[in-house]
N, C-alpha and C positions, 0 to 999 in steps of 0.2 A: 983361333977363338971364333964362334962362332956368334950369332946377333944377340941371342938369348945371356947367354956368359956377359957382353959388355953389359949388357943394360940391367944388369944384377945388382951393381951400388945404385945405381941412381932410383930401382926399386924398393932396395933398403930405404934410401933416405927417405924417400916417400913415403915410405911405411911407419917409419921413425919418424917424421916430421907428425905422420897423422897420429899419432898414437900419443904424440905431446900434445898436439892439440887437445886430445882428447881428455887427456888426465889437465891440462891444465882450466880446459870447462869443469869437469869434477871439482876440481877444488876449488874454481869462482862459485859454482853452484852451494857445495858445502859451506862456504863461507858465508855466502846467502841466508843460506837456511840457517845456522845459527844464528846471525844475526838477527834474524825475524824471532825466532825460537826467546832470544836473549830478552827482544823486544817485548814478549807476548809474556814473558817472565817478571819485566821490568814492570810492566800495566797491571800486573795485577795489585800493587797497594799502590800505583802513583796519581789515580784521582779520585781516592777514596777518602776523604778525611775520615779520622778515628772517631767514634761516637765516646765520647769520655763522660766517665759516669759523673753524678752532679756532688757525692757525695767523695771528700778529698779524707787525705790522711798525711800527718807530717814523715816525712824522710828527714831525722838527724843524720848530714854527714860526716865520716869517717875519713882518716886519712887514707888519702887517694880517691875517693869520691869525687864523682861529676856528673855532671845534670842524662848522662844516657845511663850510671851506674843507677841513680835515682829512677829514669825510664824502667830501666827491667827490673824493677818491684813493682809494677803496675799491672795486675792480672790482665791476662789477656795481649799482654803486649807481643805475644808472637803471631795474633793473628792480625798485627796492622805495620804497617813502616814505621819502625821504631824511633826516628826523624823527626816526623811528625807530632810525638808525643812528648818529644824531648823540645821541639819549638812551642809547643802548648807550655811546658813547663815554665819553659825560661821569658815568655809573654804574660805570664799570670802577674794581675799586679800586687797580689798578696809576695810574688819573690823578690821583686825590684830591688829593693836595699838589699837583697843577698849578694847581686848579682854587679853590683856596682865594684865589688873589689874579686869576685870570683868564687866558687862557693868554697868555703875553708870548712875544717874538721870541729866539730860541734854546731854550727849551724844549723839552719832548719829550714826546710821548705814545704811547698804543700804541692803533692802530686793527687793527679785523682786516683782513686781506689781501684778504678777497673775501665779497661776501657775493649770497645769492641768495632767491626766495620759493618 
């Protein structure tokens, strides 16, 4: 056996050693980059507050209704964090006594009519 022949594994490994290193940068990288991606995703409604229109309308709820089911009747509520207009909702002090036992099925609240960022 000759020099070239032994030193054959110990060149694999190397090779194999670098080739994990390699892929496991790729994927701290990839995961990087998502995260910032997720991030830049996450910022786009997280310090907007909603411009909520001044003029309200009552939502009677139904059975299985809840102050986000009452949120998405609100135009416009896909171009803001939905969140947001669901804690508008539930701070309005026209709901207060709704809210003190939960909202039940025929009660009423007032959501505003339209809201925008």
């Amino acid at each position: 056996m000759n020099q070239n022949e032994s030193n054959r594994p110990n060149q694999e490994k190397s090779r194999n050693t670098g080739n994990n290193l390699l892929m496991k940068r790729i994927g701290v990288s990839t995961l990087v980059l998502m995260a910032l991606a997720g991030g830049i995703a996450a910022d786009k409604y997280a310090n907007r507050a909603p411009q909520l229109s001044e003029k309200e309308i009552e939502f009677v709820a139904e059975p299985g209704d809840s102050t986000w089911t009452a949120a998405e009747h609100v135009k416009g509520i896909d171009s803001v964090d939905i969140r947001r207009v669901v804690d508008e909702i539930e701070s309005n002090p026209d709901n207060a006594e709704t809210y003190i036992d939960g909202l039940q099925p025929g009660e009423t609240i007032v959501i505003p009519e339209s809201v925008k960022r």
